[in-house]
N, C-alpha and C positions, 0 to 999 in steps of 0.2 A: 795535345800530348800524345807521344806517340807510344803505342803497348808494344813490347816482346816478350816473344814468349820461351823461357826456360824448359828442357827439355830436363825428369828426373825419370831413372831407370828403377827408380826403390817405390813400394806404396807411400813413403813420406819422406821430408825430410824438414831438420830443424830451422826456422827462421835465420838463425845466425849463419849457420853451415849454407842457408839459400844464398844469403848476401855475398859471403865469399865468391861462390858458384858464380854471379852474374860478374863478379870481377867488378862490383861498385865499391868496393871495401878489401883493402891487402891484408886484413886480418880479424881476428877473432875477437881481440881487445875492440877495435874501430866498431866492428860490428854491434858489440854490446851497448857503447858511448851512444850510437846513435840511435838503439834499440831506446835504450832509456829517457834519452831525449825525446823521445815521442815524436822524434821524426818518421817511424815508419810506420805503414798503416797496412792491415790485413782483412781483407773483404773492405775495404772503407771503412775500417773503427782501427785508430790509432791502439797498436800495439805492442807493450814491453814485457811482454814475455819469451825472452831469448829462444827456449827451447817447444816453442810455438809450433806445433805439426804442421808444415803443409800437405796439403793433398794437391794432385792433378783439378784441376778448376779453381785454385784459389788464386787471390790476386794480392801484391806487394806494392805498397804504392812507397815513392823514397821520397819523401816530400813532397813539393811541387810538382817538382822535376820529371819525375820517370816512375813508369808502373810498368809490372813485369806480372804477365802470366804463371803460374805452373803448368806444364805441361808433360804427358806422360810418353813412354815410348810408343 
């Protein structure tokens, strides 16, 4: 599985608001759906808390599929 890494200019920012960012998700509603669905995982523990701080060093993982960095400028 291949990692990327998201570049944020802010000390954080919210999980939902990340997912838009990577463009895996066209919106805010999508984002929550599969917030809650326990499809998305933060540091490796499945995560549904929408408004989830990321920090620069955390990691997204969207299922199976794809994990994404936070990265800072």
């Amino acid at each position: 599985m291949k990692t990327n890494t998201v570049t944020i200019s802010t000390e954080f920012i919210s999980l939902d608001a990340f997912l838009k960012l990577t463009g895996e998700v066209p919106s805010g509603g999508q984002a929550k759906t599969w917030i809650q669905s326990g499809r998305i995982t933060v540091n490796g523990e499945v995560c549904f808390q929408r408004g989830k701080k990321l920090r620069p060093g955390d990691n997204v993982g969207i299922g199976e599929e794809k994990t994404f960095n936070v990265g800072s400028e």
